[in-house]
C-alpha positions as CSV (number, residue, x, y, z in Angstrom):
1,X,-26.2,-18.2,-40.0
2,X,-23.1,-16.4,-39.4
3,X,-21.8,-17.2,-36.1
4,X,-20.4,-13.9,-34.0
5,X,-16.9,-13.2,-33.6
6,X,-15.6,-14.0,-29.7
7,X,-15.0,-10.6,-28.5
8,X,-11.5,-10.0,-26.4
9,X,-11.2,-7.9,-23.4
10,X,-8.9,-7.3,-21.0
11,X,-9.8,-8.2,-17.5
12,X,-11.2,-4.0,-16.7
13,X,-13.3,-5.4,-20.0
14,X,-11.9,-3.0,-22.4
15,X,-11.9,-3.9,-25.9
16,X,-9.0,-5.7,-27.2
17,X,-8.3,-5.2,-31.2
18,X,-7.4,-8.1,-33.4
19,X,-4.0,-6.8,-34.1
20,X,-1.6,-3.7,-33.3
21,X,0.4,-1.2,-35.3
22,X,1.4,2.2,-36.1
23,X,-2.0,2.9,-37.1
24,X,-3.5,2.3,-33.8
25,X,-0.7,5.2,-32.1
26,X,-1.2,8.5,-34.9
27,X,1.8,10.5,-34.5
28,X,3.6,9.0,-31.2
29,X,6.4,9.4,-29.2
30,X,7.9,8.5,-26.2
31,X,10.9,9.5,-24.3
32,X,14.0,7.7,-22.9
33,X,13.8,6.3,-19.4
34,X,15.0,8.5,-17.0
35,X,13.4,11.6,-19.3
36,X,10.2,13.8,-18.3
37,X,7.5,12.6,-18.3
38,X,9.2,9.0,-17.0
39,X,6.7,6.9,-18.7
40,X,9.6,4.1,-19.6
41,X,11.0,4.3,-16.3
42,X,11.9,7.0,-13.7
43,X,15.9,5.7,-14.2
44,X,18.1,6.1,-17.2
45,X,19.3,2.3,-16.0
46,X,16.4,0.8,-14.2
47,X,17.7,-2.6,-12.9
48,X,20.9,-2.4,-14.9
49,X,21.8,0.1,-12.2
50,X,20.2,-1.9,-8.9
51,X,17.5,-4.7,-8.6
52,X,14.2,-3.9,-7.2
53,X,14.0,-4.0,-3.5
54,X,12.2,-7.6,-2.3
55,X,10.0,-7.5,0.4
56,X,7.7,-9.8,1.7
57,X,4.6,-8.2,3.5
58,X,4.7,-9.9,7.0
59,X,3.4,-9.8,10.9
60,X,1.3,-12.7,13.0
61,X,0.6,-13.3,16.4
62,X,3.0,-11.4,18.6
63,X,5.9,-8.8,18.0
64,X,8.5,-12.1,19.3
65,X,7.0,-14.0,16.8
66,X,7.2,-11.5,14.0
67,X,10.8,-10.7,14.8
68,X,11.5,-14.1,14.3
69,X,10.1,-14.0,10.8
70,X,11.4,-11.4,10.0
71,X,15.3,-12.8,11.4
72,X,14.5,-15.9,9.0
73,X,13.2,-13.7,6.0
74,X,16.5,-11.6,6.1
75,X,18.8,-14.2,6.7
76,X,16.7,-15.8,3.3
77,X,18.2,-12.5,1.0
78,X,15.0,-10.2,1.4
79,X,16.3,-6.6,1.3
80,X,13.3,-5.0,3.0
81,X,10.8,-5.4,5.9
82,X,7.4,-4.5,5.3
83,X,5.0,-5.0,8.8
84,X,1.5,-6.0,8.5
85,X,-0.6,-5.4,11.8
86,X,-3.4,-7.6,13.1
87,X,-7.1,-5.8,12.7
88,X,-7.2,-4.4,16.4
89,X,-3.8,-2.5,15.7
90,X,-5.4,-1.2,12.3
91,X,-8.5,0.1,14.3
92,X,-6.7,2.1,17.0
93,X,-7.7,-0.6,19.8
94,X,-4.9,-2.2,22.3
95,X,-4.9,-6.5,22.7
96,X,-6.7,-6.2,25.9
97,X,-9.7,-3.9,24.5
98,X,-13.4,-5.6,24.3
99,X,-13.1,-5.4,20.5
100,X,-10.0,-7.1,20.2
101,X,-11.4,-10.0,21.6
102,X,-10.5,-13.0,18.9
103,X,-8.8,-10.8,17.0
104,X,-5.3,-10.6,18.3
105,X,-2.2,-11.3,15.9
106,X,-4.9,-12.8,13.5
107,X,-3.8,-10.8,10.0
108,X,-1.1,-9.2,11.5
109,X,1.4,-8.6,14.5
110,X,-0.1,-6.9,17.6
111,X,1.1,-4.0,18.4
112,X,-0.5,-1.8,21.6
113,X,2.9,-0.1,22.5
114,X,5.8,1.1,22.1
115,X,7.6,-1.9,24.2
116,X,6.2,-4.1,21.7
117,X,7.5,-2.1,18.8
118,X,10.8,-2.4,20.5
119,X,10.2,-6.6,20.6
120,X,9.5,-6.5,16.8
121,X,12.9,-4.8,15.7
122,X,14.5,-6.7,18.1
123,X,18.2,-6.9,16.7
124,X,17.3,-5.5,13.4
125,X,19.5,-1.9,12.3
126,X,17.2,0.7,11.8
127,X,19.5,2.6,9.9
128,X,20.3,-0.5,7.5
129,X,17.2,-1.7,6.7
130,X,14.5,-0.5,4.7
131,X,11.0,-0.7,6.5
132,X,7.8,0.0,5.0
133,X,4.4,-0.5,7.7
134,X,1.2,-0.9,6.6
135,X,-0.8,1.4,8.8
136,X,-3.5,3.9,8.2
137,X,-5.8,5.7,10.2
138,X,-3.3,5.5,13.3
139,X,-0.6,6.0,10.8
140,X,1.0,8.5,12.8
141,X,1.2,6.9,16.2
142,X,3.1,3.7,14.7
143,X,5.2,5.8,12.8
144,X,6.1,8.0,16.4
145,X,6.9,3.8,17.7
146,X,9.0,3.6,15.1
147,X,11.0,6.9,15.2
148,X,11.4,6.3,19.1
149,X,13.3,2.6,18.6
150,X,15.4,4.1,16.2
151,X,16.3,6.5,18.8
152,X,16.5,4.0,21.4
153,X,18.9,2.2,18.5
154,X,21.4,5.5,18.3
155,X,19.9,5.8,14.5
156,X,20.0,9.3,13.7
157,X,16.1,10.3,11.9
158,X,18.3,11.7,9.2
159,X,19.4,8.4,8.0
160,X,16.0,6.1,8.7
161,X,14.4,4.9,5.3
162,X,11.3,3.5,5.0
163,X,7.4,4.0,3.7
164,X,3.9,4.4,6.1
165,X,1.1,3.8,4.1
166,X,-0.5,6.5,5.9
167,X,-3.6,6.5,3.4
168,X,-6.4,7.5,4.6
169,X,-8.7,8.5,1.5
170,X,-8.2,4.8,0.5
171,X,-9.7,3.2,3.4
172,X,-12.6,6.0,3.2
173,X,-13.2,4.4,-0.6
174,X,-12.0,0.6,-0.1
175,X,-10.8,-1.0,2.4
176,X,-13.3,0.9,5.8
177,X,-10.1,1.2,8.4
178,X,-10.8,4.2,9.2
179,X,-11.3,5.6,12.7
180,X,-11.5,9.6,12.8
181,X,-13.9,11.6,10.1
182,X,-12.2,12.5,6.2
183,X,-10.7,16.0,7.2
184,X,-9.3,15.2,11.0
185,X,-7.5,12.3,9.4
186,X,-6.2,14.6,6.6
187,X,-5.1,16.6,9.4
188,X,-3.3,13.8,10.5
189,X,-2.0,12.9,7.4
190,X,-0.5,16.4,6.8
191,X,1.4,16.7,10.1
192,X,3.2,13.7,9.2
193,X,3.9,14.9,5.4
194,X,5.4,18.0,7.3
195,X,7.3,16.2,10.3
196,X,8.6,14.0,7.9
197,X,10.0,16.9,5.1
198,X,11.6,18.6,8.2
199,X,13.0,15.5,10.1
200,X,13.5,12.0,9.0
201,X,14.7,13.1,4.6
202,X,15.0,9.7,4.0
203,X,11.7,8.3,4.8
204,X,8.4,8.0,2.8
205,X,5.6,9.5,5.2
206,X,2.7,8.6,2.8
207,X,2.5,5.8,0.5
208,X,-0.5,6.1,-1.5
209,X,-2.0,3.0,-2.3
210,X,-4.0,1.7,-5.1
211,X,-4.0,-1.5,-4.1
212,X,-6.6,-2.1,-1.8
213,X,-8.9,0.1,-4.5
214,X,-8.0,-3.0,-6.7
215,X,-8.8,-5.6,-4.1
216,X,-12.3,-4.2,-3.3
217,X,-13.1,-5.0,-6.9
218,X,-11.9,-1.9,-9.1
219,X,-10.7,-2.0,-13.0
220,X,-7.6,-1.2,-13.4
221,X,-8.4,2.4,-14.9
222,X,-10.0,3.1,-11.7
223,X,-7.4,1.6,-9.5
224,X,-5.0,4.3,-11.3
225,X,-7.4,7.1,-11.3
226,X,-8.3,7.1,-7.8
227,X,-5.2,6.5,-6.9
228,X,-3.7,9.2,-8.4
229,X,-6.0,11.9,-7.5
230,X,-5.7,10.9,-3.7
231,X,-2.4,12.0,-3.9
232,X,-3.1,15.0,-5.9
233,X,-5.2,15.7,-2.7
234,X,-2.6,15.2,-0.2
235,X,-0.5,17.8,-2.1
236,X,-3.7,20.2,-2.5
237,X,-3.8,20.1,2.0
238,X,0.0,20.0,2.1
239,X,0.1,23.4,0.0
240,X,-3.2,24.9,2.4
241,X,-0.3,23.8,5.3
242,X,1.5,26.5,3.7
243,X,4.3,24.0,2.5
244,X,6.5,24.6,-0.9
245,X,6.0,21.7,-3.0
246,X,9.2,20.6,-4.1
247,X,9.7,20.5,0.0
248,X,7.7,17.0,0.5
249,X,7.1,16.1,-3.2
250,X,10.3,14.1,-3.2
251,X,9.1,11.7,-0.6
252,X,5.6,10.8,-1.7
253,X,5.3,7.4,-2.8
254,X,2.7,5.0,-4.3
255,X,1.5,1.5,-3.8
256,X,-0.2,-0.4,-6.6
257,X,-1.5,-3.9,-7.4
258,X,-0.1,-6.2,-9.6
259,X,-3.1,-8.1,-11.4
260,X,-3.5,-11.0,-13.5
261,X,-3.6,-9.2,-17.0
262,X,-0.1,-9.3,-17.9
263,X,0.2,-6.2,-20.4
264,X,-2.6,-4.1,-18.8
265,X,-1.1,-3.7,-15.9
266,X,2.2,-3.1,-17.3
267,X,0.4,-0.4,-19.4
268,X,-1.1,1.0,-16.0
269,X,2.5,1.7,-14.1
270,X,3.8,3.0,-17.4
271,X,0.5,5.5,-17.5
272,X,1.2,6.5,-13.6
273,X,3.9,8.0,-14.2
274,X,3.5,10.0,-17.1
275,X,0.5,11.2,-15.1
276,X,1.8,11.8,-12.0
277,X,5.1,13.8,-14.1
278,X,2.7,16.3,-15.9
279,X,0.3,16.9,-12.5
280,X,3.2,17.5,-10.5
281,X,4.7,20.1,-13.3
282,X,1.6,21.6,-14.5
283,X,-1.1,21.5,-11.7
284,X,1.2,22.0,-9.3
285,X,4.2,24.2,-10.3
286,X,6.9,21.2,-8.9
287,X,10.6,22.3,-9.8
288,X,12.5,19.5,-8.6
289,X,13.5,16.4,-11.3
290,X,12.8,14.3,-8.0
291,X,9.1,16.0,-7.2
292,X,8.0,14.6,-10.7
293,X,8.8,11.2,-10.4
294,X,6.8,8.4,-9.4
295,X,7.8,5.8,-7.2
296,X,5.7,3.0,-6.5
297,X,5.8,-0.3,-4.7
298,X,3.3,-3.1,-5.7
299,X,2.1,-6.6,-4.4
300,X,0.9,-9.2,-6.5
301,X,-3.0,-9.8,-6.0
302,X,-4.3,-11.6,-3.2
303,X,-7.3,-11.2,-5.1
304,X,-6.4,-13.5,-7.5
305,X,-5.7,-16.1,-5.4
306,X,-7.8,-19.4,-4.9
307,X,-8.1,-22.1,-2.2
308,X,-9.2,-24.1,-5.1
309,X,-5.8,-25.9,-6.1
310,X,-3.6,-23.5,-4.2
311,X,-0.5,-24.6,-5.8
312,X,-1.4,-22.6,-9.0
313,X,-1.1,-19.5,-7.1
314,X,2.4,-19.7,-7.1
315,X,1.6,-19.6,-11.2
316,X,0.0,-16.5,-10.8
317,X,1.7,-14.8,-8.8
318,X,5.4,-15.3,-11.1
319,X,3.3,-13.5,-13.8
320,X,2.1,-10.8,-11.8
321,X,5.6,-10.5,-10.4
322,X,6.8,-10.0,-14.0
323,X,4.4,-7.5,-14.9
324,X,5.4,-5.6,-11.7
325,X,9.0,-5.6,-12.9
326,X,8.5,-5.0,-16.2
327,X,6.3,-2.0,-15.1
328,X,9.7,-0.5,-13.7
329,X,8.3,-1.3,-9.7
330,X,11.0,0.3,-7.1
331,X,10.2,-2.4,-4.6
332,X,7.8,-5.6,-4.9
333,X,6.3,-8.3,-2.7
334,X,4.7,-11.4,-3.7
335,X,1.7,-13.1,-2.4
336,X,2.2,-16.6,-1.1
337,X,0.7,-19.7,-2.2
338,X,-1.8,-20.4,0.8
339,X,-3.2,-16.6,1.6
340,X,-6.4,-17.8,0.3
341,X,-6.6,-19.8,3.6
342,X,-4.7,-18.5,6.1
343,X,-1.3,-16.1,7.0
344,X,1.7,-17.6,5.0
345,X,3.8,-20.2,6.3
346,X,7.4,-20.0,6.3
347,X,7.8,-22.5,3.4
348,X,5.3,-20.6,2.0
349,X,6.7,-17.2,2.0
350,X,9.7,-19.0,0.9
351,X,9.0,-19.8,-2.1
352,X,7.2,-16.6,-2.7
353,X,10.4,-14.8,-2.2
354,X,12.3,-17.1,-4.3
355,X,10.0,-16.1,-7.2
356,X,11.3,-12.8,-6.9
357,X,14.9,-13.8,-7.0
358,X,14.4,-16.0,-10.2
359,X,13.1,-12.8,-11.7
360,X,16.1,-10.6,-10.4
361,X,18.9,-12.9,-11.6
362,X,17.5,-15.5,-13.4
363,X,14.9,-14.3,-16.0
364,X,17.1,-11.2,-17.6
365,X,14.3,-8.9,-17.5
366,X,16.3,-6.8,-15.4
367,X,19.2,-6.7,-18.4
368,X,17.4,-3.3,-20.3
369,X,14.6,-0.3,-19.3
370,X,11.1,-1.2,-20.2
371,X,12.0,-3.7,-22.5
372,X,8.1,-4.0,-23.7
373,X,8.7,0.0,-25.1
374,X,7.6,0.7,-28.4
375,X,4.7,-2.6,-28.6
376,X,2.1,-1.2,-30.2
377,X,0.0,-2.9,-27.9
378,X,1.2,-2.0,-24.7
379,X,1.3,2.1,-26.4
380,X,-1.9,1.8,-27.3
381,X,-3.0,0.5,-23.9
382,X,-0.9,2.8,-22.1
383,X,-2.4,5.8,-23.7
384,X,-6.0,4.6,-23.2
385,X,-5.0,3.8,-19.4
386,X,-4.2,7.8,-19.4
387,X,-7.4,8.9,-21.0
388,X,-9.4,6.6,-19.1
389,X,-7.8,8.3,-16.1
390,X,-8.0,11.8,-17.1
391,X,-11.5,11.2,-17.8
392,X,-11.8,10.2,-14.1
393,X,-9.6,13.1,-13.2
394,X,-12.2,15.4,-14.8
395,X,-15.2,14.3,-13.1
396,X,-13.6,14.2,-9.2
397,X,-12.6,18.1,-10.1
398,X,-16.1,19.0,-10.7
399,X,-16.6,17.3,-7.8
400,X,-15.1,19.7,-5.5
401,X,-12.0,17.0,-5.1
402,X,-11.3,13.4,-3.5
403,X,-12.9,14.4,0.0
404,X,-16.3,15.9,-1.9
405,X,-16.5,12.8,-4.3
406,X,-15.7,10.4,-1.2
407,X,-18.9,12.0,0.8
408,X,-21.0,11.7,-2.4
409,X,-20.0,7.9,-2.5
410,X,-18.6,8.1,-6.4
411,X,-15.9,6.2,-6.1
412,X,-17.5,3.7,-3.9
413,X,-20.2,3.4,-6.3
414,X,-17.8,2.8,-9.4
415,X,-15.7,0.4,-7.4
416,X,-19.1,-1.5,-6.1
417,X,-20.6,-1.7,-10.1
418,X,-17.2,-2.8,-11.5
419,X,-17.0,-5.8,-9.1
420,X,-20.1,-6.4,-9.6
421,X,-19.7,-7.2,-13.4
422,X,-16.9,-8.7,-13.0
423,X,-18.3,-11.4,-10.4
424,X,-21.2,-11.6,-12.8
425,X,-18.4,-12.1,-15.7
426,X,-16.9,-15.1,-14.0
427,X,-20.5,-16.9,-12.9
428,X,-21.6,-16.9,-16.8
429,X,-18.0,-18.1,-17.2
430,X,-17.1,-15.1,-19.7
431,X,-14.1,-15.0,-17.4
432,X,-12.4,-18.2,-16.9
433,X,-10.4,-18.7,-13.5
434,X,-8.4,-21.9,-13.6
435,X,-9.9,-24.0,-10.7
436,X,-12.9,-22.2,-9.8
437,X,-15.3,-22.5,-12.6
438,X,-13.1,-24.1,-15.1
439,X,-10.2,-27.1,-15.5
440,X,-11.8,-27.7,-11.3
441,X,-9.9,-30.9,-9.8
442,X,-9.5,-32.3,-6.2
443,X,-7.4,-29.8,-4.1
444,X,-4.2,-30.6,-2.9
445,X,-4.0,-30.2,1.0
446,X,-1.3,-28.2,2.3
447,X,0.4,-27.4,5.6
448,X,-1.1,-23.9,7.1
449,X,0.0,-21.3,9.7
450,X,-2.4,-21.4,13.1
451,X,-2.7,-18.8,15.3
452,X,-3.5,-20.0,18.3
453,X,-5.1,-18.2,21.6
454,X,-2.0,-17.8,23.3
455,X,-0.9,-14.6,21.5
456,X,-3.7,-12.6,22.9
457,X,-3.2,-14.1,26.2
458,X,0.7,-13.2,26.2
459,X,-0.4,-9.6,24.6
460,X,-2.7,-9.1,27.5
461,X,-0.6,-9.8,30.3
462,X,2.1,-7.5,28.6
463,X,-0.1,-4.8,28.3
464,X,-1.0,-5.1,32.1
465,X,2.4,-5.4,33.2
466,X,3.6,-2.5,31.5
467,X,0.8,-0.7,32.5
468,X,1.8,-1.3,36.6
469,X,5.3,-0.4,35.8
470,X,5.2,2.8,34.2
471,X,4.8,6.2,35.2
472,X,0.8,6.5,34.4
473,X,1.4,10.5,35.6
474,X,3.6,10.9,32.8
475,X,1.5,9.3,30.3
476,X,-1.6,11.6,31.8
477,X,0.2,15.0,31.1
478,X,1.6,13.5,27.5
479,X,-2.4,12.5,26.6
480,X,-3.5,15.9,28.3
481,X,-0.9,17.8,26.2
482,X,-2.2,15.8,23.0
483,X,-5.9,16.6,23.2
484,X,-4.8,20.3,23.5
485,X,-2.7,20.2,20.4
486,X,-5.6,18.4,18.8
487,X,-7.9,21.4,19.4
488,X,-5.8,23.4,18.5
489,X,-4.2,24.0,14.9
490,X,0.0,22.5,16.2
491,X,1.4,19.8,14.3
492,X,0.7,16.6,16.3
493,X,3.4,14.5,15.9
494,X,5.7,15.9,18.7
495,X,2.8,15.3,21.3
496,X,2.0,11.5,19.9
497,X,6.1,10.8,20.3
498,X,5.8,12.9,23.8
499,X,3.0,9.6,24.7
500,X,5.0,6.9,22.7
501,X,8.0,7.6,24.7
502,X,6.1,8.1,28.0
503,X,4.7,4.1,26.6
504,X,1.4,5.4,26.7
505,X,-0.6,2.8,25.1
506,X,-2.1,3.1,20.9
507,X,-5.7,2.8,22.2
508,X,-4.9,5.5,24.9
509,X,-3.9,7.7,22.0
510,X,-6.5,6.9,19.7
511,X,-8.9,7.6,22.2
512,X,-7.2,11.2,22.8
513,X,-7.8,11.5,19.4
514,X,-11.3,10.4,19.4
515,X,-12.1,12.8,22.1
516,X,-11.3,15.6,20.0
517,X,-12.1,14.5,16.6
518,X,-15.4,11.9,17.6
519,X,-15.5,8.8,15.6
520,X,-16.2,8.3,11.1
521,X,-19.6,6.1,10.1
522,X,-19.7,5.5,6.5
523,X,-23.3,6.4,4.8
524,X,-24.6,4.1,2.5
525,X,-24.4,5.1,-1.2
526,X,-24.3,1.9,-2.8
């Protein structure tokens, strides 16, 4: 009997051919990097020119205790501060709310203020450093913390730089931290695409994010797909705005995971861009060299890691490092060793960051543009990454768009049955992870970060004192002024810095907000 050849896929489970050549690519070619449509790089030099920027995705317990992180993590040659907030932040609730209880600077720093914003940049140059937050649904009302310590700093807006997340469709599709219903929040989302074009140049007001479409269980064709055509929507609203294209275009940015198949994912940053180059130019009439240029920022995949011998994390994570640079990323974190268990600790995130600097100055990747060019297997997979996304692209459109397919639960349901099959995969052991259900061993103890109930005790009694302190008519007439604006068709952002500066609280805000706009539950489609 003739036994059946062992068929290779990539982790998505696409087909994988015994061997590569010209024959698999017809009549193919690419352009330099730095050339329309960017797929080799969105730089003539790439890292010749300037290394990627190295951030290392970090908040915990309170804003003091952040700020010290983030002192150490500086002072360790990172070149970037990227914030992560603890879930009640993320929801729009203050540390002293009912359903914040046991929650407080658990995933993230608190934040319920703008004093504490002013704690967490603590003796940090807002006009030096880079910062990208992590924020979504009250995107706009961190980002209006922000802007007022860089005021409080003398930093002129003109010269901040940094990235909000800002994604709201994502959460809507993956990651459920959402607060206000699909179009409010697109409201939101647009005021800040149009504050931002008109008064801070320099800063990213929207990064959209692929990521957390890849952590909720996506392939990596759908990761890029939905990715994509969320920010195709955000230009589709900021045009309705009545904005020019090539006014905000510039400043849109992208977030995307860096998985464990080494050349798929290389193939998938290489595919964004070519993409997002033709949408911008085509779809939507962009002029500007900048407007058709992707940018993107990716993490390694927390995914991916294990508790099961956490030391090979730090395995994983060098390779998905190097498919991130080799990708042509703009900025990069990676994931630390023991996230599988708990928030990183600082030898932890150490080492994590040192990964990154072996790659920068160590490795030579950075010595030539998309050095993998011209494989015929990373072409080949490059161009099926495209069609598998314009094939995505297509059905969305018929749709009516993102906001349509969201309501219909499409990409919920694609995202659902692809992690599905994938979990199924790795039970039959048809997908191997090292640790889990193959080469298994005793674990390794290591040392982890605890968060202890002290920092929503000391959050609680700040929010109190500040609270007695301030002037709580001021903050009445700045909320009052807010809900009208919110009825209303004004950009909002003015009236949320009018309440940040009066140190009106986030859950004050949010529940402005909610007034006006009620509250989002998800239907089941799944």
């Amino acid at each position: 009997m003739a036994v059946a050849e062992k068929q290779f896929t990539t982790i998505s489970g696409a087909p994988i051919a015994p061997l590569y050549g010209p024959e698999q690519l017809g009549d193919f070619d690419v352009a330099a990097p730095g050339e329309f449509p960017y797929t080799r790089g969105i730089h003539e030099t790439m890292y010749r020119g300037r290394l990627w920027t190295m951030r290392q995705f970090s908040g915990f317990a309170t804003p003091e205790e952040t700020n010290r992180r983030y002192h150490y993590l500086l002072q360790q040659g990172q070149t970037g501060v990227s914030v992560a907030f603890d879930l009640p932040t993320l929801m729009g609730y203050d540390a002293d709310h009912a359903l914040a209880e046991g929650e407080v600077g658990k995933c993230g720093a608190a934040i319920s203020s703008l004093e504490d914003m002013e704690i967490l940049f603590r003796g940090i140059p807002l006009g030096d450093v880079t910062v990208s937050m992590t924020i979504n649904s009250p995107a706009a009302v961190l980002w209006a913390m922000y802007l007022a310590v860089a005021e409080q700093q003398g930093v002129d807006w003109q010269l901040v730089s940094g990235t909000l997340q800002n994604d709201i469709l994502k959460e809507y599709i993956a990651q459920k931290e959402y607060i206000f219903p699909p179009r409010p929040s697109m409201r939101l989302v647009t005021d800040t695409i149009e504050f931002g074009a008109r008064h801070t140049p320099r800063f990213n007001p929207i990064s959209i994010s692929g990521y957390h479409i890849r952590e909720a269980g996506s392939t990596a064709v759908q990761e890029l797909a939905f990715t994509l055509r969320d920010g195709m929507e955000y230009v589709e609203w900021a045009l309705e705005r009545g904005m020019q294209v090539d006014e905000f275009a510039p400043r849109l940015s992208f977030f995307f995971n860096a998985h464990s198949d080494f050349f798929e994912e290389i193939a998938k940053y290489r595919a964004a861009r070519k993409l997002w180059a033709y949408a911008m130019r085509d779809r939507f009439g962009a002029k500007e060299e900048r407007s058709l240029k992707l940018r993107f920022h990716s993490q390694t995949a927390g995914c991916s890691l294990t508790w099961q011998q956490p030391y090979n994390n730090v395995v994983r994570t060098a390779i998905q490092a190097l498919a991130a640079v080799l990708g042509g990323t703009q900025s990069l974190h990676t994931n630390s060793l023991d996230e599988a268990y708990a928030l990183p600790s600082e030898q932890a995130v150490t080492i994590a960051l040192r990964t990154q600097q072996i790659l920068g100055y160590e490795s030579g990747v950075a010595n030539t543009p998309d050095p993998l060019g011209g494989s015929y297997f990373v072409e080949r997979l490059t161009l099926d990454m495209e069609q598998g996304a314009g094939d995505y692209f297509r059905r969305i459109d018929e749709m009516g768009g993102m906001i349509a397919a969201i309501e219909k639960g499409f990409p919920q349901s694609e995202i659902a049955n692809a992690s599905y099959q994938y979990q199924r995969a790795v039970e039959a052991k048809e997908k191997l992870v090292v640790g889990v259900n193959a080469f298994q061993s005793e674990d390794q103890p290591i040392e982890l970060l605890q968060i202890d109930q002290a920092a929503e005790e000391h959050q609680v009694k700040k929010l109190a004192a500040l609270r007695a302190r301030r002037d709580n008519g001021r903050v009445g007439k700045a909320l009052d002024a807010l809900r009208r604006a919110a009825e209303g068709t004004e950009n909002t952002m003015p009236f949320i810095l009018d309440a940040v500066r009066a140190y009106a609280t986030l859950g004050e805000i949010c529940d402005a907000l909610r007034e006006v706009f009620g509250s989002y539950q998800e239907t089941a489609h799944v």
